[in-house]
N, C-alpha and C positions, 0 to 999 in steps of 0.2 A: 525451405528446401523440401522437404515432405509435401507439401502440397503439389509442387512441381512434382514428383517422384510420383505424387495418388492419381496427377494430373496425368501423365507417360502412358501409366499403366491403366486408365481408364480410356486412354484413347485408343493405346493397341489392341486393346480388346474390341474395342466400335471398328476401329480399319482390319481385324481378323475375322469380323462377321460380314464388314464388308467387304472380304475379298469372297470370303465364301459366298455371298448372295451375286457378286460379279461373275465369279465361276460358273454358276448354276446358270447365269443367263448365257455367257457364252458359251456354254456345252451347250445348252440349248439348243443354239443358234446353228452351230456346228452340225446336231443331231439331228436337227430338225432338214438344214440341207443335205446331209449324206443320207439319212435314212429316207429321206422322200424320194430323192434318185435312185439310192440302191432297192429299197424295196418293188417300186415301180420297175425295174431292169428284171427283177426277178418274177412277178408276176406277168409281165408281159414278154416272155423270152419267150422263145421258139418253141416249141416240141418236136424235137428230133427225133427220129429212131435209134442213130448214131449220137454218144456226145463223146466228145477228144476229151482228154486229160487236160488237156489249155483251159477248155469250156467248164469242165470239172472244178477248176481249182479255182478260176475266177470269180464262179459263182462260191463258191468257201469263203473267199477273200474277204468279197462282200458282205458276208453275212457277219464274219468277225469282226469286222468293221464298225457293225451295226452293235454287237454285242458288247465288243471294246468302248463304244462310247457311252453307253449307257450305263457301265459298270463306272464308268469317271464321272457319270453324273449321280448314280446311285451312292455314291465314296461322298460325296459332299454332302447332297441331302441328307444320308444318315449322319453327318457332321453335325447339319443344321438341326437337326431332329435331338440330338446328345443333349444341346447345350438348352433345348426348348419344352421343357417338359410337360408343359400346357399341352402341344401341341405334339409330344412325342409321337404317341400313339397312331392318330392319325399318318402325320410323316412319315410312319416308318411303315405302314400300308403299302401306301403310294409307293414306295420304293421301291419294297418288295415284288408289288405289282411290274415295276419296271425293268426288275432284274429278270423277273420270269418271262417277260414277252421279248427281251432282246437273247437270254439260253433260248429259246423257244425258235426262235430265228436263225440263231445259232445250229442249234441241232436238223431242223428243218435241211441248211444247205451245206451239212457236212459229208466231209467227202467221204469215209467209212461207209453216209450211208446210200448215197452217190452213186456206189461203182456198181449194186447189178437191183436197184432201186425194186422193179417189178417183181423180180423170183424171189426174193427172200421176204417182203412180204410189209419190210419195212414203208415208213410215211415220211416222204420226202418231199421237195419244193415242185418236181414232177408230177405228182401223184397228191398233194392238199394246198393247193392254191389258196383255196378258203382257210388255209390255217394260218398262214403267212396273213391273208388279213386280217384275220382276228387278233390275231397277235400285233402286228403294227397299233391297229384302232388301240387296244390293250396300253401300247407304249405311250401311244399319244395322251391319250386319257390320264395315264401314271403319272406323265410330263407335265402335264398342265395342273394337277393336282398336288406338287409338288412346286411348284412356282406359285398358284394361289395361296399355298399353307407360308411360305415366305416369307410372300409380300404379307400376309396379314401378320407373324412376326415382327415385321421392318413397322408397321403402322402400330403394333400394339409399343413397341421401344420407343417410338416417338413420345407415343400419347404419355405413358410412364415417364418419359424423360420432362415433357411439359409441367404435368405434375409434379413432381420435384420441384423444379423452377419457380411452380408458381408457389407451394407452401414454403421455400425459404424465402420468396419475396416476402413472404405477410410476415415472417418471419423480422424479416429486418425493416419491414415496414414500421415494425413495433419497439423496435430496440432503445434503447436509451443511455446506452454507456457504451463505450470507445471499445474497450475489452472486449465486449460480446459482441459489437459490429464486425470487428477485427476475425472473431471467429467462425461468425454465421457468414460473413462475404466469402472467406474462403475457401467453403464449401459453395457457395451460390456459385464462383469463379469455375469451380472445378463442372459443376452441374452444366453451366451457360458452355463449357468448351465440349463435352461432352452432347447437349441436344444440337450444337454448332454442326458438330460431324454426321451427326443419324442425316437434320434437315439437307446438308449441304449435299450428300450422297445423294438427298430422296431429289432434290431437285434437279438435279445432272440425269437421274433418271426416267424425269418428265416429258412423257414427247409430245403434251399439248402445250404451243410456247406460253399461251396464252395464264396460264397455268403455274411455269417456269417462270414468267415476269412477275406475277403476285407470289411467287414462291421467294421469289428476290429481292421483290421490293420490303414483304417481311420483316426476312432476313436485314436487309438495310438499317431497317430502323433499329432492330435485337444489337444490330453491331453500334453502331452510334449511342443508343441509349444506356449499353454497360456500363461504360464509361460515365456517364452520364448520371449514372446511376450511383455508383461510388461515389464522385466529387460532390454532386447533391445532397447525400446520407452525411458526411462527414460534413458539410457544412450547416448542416440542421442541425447534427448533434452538439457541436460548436454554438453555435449562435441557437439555442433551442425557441428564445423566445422572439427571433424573425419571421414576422408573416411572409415577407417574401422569399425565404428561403425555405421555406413551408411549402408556397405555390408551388416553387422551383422545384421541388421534392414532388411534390402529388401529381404534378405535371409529367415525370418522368414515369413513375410506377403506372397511372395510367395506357400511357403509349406503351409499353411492354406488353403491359396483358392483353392489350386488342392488337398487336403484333401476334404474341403466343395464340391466339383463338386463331386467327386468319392466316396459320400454318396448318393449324388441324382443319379447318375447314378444307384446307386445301388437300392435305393427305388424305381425309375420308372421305372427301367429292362430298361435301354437305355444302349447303348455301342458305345464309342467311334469309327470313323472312326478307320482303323485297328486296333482294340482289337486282334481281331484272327488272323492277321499274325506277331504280334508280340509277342503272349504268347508261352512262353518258352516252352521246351521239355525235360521233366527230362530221365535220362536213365532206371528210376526205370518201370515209365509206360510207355515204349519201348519194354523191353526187359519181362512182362508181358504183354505186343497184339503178340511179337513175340511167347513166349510159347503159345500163345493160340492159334495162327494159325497151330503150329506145332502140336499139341497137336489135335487139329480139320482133322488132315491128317486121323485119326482113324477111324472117322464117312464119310469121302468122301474122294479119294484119288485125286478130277479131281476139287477141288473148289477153289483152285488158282493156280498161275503158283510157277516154281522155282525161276524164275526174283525177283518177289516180295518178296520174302522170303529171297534171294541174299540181298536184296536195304535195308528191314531191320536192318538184321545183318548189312550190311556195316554205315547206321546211326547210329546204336547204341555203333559201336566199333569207329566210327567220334567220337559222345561224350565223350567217355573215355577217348578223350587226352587231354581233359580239367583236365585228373588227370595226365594222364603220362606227360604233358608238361609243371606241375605247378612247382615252388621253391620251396615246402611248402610240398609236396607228398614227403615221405619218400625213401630212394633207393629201400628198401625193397618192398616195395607196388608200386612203378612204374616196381620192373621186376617181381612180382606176377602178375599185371594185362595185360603188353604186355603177356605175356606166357598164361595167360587165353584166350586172343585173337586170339593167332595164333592156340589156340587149337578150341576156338569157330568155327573160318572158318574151319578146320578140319571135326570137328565134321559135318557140313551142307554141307559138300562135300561129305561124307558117308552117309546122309540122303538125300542128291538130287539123289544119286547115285543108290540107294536101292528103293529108292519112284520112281524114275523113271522104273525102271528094273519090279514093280509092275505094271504100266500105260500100260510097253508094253502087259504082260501076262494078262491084263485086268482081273484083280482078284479082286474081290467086297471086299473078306476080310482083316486083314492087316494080312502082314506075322511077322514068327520071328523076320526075317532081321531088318523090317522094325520099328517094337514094341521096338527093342534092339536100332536102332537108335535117335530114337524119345526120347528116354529115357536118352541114353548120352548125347545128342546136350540140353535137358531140364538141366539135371544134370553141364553139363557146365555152363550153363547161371547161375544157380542160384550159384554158389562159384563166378561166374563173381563179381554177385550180391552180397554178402558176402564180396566180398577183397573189392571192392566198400565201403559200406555202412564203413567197416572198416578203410579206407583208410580216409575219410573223419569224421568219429565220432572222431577217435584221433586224430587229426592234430586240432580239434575245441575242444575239453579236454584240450590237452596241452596248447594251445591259451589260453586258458580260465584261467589255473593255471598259465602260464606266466603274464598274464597282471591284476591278481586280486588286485595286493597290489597298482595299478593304481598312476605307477612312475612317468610317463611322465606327467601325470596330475597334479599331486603334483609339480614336477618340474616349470611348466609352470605358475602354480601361483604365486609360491615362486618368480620365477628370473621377473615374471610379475609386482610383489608388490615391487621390487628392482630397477624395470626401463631398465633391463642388454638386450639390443637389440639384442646381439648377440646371448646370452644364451636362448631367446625364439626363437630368427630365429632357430638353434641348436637342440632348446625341438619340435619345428614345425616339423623339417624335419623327427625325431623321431615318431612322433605323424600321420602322411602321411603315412609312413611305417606301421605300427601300423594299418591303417586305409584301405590298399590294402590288408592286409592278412585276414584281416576281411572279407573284401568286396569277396575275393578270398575263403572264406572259406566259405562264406553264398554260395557262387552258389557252391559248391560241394554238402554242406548238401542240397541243392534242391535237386539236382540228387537222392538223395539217400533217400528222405523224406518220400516217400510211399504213402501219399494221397496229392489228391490237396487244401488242405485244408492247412498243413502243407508249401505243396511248396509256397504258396501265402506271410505264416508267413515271410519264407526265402529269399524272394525278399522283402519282409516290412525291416525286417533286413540289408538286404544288403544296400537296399536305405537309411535306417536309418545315418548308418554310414556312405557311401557316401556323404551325405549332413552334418552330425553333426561334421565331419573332421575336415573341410572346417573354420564353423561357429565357434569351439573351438578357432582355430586359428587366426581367426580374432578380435576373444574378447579378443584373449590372447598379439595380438598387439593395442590393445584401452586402456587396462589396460597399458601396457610397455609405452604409450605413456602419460598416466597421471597415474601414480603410486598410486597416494595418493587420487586417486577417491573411492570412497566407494562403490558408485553405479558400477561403471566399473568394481570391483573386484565382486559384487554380480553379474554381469552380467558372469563374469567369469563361476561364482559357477555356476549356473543355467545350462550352457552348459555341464560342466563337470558333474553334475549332472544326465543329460539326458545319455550322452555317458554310466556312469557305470551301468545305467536304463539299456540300451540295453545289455550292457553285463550278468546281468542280467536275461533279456530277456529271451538271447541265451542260459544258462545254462537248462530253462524251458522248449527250444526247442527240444537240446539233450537229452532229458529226453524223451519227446514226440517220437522225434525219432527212439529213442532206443526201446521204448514200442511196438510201430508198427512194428519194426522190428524182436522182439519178439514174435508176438501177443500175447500183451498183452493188447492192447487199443480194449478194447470192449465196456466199458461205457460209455454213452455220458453223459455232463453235464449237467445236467434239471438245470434250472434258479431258484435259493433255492431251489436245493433239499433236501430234508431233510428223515431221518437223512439217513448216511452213514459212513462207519468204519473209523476210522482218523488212522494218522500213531503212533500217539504220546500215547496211552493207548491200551498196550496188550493185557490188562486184558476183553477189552472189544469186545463181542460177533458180528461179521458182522451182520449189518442191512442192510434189502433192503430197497433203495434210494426211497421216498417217497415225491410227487410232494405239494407241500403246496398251498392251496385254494388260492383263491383271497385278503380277508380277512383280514389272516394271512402274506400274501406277501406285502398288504398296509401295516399293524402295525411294521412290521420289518419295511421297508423302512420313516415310520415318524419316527422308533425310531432311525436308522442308522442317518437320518439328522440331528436329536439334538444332534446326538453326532459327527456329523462333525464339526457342529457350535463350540460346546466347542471345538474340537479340534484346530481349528482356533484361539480360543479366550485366549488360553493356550502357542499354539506358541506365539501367537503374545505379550507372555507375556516373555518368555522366549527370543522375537528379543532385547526385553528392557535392556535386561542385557550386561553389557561393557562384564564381563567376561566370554566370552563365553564356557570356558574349564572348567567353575563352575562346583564341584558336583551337585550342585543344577540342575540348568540347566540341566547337561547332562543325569541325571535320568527324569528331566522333556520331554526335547526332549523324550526321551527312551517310556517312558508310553506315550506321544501322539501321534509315531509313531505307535503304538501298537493298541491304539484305532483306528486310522487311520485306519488301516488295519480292523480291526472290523468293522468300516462301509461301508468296500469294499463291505466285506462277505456280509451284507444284499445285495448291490448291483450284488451280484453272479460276485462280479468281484474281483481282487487282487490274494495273494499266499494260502490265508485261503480258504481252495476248499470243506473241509467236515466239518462239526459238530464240530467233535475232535480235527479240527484243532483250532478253534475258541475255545473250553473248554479250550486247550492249552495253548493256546495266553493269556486267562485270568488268568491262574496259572502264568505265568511269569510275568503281571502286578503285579498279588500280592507281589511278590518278590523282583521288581524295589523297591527302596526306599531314599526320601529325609533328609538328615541328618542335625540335629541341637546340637550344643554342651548347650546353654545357655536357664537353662529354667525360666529366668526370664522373659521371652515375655509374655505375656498371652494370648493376642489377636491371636499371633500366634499357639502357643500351642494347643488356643482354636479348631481352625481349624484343628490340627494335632489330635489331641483327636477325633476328626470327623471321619478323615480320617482312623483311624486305625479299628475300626470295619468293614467299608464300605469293606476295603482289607478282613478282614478274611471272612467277608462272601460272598466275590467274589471267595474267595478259598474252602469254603465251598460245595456253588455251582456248580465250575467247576469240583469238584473230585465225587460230588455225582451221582451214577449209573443211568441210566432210563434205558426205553426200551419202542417202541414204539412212534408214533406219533407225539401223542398229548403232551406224558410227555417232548422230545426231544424239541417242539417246547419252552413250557412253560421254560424249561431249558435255549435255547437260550435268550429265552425275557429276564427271569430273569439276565442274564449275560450281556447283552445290555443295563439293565437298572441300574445296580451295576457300571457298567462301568462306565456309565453317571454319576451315583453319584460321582465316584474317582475324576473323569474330571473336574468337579463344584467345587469339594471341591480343588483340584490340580489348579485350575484358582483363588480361595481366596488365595492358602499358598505360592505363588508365587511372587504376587504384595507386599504381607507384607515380606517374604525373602528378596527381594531387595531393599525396602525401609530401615528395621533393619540393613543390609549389608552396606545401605552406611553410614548410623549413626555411626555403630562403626567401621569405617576402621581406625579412625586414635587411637580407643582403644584397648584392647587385641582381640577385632573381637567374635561376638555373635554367626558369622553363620562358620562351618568349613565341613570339608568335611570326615574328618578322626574318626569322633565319631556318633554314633550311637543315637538315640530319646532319649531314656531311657533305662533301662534297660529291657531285654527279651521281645522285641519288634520285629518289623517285621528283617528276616536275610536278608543278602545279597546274592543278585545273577545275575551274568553278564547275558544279557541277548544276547542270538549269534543267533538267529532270523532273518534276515535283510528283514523290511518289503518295498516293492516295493514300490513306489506313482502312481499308476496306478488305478486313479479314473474313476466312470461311470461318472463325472462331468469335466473330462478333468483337473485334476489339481487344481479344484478348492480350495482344502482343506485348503489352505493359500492366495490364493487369497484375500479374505476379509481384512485381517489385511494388506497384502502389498499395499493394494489400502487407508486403511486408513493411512498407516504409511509413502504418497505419499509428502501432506499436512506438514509433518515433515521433512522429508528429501525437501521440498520445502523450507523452512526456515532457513534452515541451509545455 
């Protein structure tokens, strides 16, 4: 309980700095358009002999305009300056500077001095033009100097936050007793939610994607590996003298801290000794420089050679036999794309041929020849490009629907919880195989991904499973080797967990893919945008995506955290239960996965991407439902009688139409905050479930699974959803209760 309480209050402090760094940008933004228009109206206005009172006041208007904004940007930055004392000094320069140049602007076009400007001798916007610029230059200069000293704030909290992170890892890298893992995690727990929010702000804030995709991919693994990171610790400490569980462990800490570096690298703009001769080359932006060069023969026929145009094609038809030479490429599409090759060179033998025969006749225009050439050798590339993208979307489809029902997973437990050595070496070498076609199908979909943003995802992917292979298997011989561990099988879970995470993933990616090769991905994601058309209600009119204030972007985010916490508090009510295949339970999981995913959405992270999705999500809570046959309970009852309004008018809300904004936003809150209510009253109906459940197990049983509340009460409905665990907090969502529930399986 305390941890949670250290937890709250270290985050509201990280979402009040960063509303304050939001503000700063938006006044900015604000300032930067009104002061540029107003200043410029006033510098270049008329010189009249005569000015009217209208003329008089307007130009006033503006000027306080000018001074009014700056004084709201000046209120924050001395904000940010309070709490930064490194950095005070400096900060509260720049301020000052900023306050002086918007009064300066201010006094310049006021009206007292305005009304007989020339005879009294005063200096007015009339009479010092040059001051009014000085004064602007002065504001901008102050502005930029005050968003510099920020951002280097927001990058020095990272770095600091990293550190932290990484001396409690070595921390518990070291540890050796249950006690003090229990301790030193709960503070690593609070640190990891805590650098979650700095990285997760800094990456919404990123406008090179390329950048925001290695910011994410990061991220991915920090989330995955928390987790990952506990059930590892604790099975080491458990089983101390298992090599494999050893592996399993050093494996984890590992990928963290080359995660944590390749966050700072990214926040400092540092890059690793050879970055650049090791980043990949997809074929997609190959054979688009290739079009463009040929394509460029139009406007100059003398601005590269043939050679160069030869060494192209010849790399980009290199690449292609990473498809022609795979197991996994179909026959069909290996002799589709040799046969596009050999026409490709064709094709650039006729346009060398033609472009040259032009060079000799020194002809400034292009000919027919030449127009018809340029147009085949394009036309070739792009079915190149088509059997490609093709070649590699269905061979990653099929993957995808072969390995969903995730046998070998299943497998590897089963004979794992049985002890059968054979039958996991067996399910291992299965699972290897499994794990190269994967690995084999991420680098095609590179090739063929279409922006570098994408390609970045496909090598996160590839590595993904290149390392989570490995570490399955390892767990899955720690378990074989003490069967009857609990912790060793949770450790299990945890990994396989991750693997179907990425699969996943990758279904997300194909999608991605597919859109761009479509063009269809024109929208970018704004960070809660609000509102936008969902897939799930026809009925309702396309909105344009609508960027939500500062404000509004706190109040979601304190309300997404309260209802992580219940979510938390809910699992961890549901780990209690012996019988884990319970109705009870399995609707309980169901509806806290659900919420889960709802608190993605405030964090603009998860599968819930528009509005509708989330209105969605909420209509299927309504529908999830905990069943009791005996209504002799009261206490319980009491609670259920709770819960049954809270649903309808979560259903209520979700189906009811808006339009606009403001109605949009107030819709979400309300569904955020109904939710919250399910969750509180679903954390009371749970504890008293299980407790009722064991009283009468040895009687006819109070709690069953096959009868309904009462009569014409909420219906049933499976819910086929599968929401992701892919938090802005890396996992945290259960964190909490598995650090509390450490303490218990310590005594055992």
């Amino acid at each position: 309980e305390s941890s949670s309480k250290c937890n709250v209050s270290s985050i509201e402090y990280i979402n009040t700095f960063a509303c304050q760094i939001a503000n700063l940008k938006i006044l900015t933004e604000c300032m930067h358009r009104s002061c540029i228009v107003s200043i410029t109206i006033l510098i270049n206005h008329k010189d009249k002999p005569k000015r009217s009172d209208k003329t008089l006041q307007a130009i006033q208007r503006v000027g306080q305009a000018v001074n009014l904004a700056v004084g709201r940007f000046v209120t924050v930055g001395e904000a940010i300056a309070n709490e930064n004392r490194e950095l005070k000094e400096e900060m509260s320069i720049a301020c000052i500077e900023a306050k002086r140049a918007g009064e300066i602007i201010a006094q310049l076009t006021d009206v007292a001095n305005l009304d007989h400007p020339e005879s009294d001798g005063r200096i007015t916007i009339f009479t010092d033009k040059t001051g009014v610029v000085k004064a602007a230059r002065l504001l901008l200069s102050s502005v930029t100097k005050v968003l510099v000293l920020a951002d280097r704030i927001v990058i020095k909290q990272i770095i600091a936050s990293r550190n932290k992170v990484l001396a409690t890892m070595e921390q518990l890298e070291k540890v050796s007793s249950f006690q003090e893992f229990v301790q030193i995690f709960s503070q690593f727990g609070n640190e990891m939610v805590e650098f979650a929010h700095l990285t997760g702000d800094r990456q919404n804030d990123l406008k090179d994607e390329k950048k925001k995709a290695r910011m994410a991919a990061a991220r991915a693994v920090l989330e995955k590996c928390t987790m990952m990171l506990l059930t590892a610790s604790k099975t080491c400490l458990r089983h101390p003298d298992c090599e494999s569980a050893r592996l399993n462990k050093e494996g984890v800490f590992h990928r963290m801290r080359s995660a944590l570096e390749q966050v700072i690298e990214i926040v400092t703009d540092s890059r690793p000794s050879g970055e650049n001769a090791m980043a990949p080359i997809s074929i997609y932006s190959s054979i688009k420089e290739f079009k463009n060069k040929v394509e460029g023969l139009r406007e100059n026929l003398y601005f590269l050679s043939k050679e160069n145009l030869s060494t192209m094609l010849e790399l980009i038809l290199e690449h292609t036999e990473d498809f022609t030479d795979s197991a996994y490429t179909s026959h069909e599409h290996r002799e589709r794309i040799l046969e596009l090759s050999k026409q490709a060179k064709m094709e650039l033998e006729q346009l060398v041929s033609v472009w040259m025969q032009a060079q000799s006749q020194k002809t400034k225009d292009v000919t027919e020849d030449l127009e018809v050439a340029i147009l085949k050798t394009c036309q070739c590339m792009n079915e190149l490009k088509r059997e490609l993208h093709h070649a590699a979307t269905s061979l990653t489809a099929d993957l995808l629907r072969y390995h969903a029902d995730h046998v070998v997973l299943k497998a590897l437990k089963m004979t794992g919880v049985e002890g059968n050595l054979e039958a996991v070496a067996e399910y291992s070498c299965k699972l290897s195989e499994q794990k190269e076609q994967l690995v084999e199908t991420c680098r095609l979909l590179r090739h063929v991904s279409g922006t570098e943003p994408l390609e970045i995802t496909c090598i996160h992917a590839e590595d993904t499973f290149q390392v989570t292979g490995p570490q399955i298997i390892s767990a899955a011989e720690t378990l074989t080797l003490h069967p009857s561990s609990k912790i060793a099988k949770e450790n299990l879970d945890v990994f396989c967990e991750a693997w179907e995470s990425q699969l996943s993933d990758m279904s997300l990616l194909l999608r991605e893919i597919h859109d761009v090769f479509e063009g269809r991905r024109g929208e970018k994601r704004a960070y809660l945008s609000l509102p936008r058309p969902g897939k799930h209600n026809a009925n309702l009119k396309a909105l344009k995506p609508v960027k939500l204030d500062t404000e509004e972007q706190a109040k979601l985010g304190k309300l997404g955290l309260e209802l992580n916490l219940l979510t938390s508090d809910v699992e961890s009510e549901t780990e209690k239960w012996e019988d884990q295949e319970n109705e009870i339970v399995r609707h309980g999981q169901s509806i806290s996965s659900m919420a889960h995913s709802i608190y993605l959405f405030t964090r603009g992270e998860g599968l819930l991407k528009a509005t509708q999705d989330l209105f969605h999500q909420v209509e299927v809570i309504y529908t999830e439902k905990i069943m009791i046959k005996d209504d002799d309970k009261p206490l319980l009852l009491l609670e259920i009688d709770k819960l049954i309004p809270v649903c309808q008018q979560l259903q209520i809300t979700a189906k009811t139409t808006v339009q606009g904004k403001n109605a949009t936003f107030t819709k979400v809150d309300t569904c955020i905050r109904k939710t919250k209510d399910v969750m509180t009253i679903l954390s009371q109906v749970l504890p008293l479930s299980c407790k009722l459940l064991r009283k009468c197990r040895t009687g006819n049983g109070c709690l069953r699974s096959s009868h309904p509340w009462r009569e014409n009460r909420l219906q049933t409905n499976t819910n086929e959803d599968s929401m992701e665990g892919k938090t802005n907090a890396f996992g945290i969502k259960s964190l909490e209760h598995h650090v509390a529930n450490l303490k218990f399986l310590e005594s055992k």
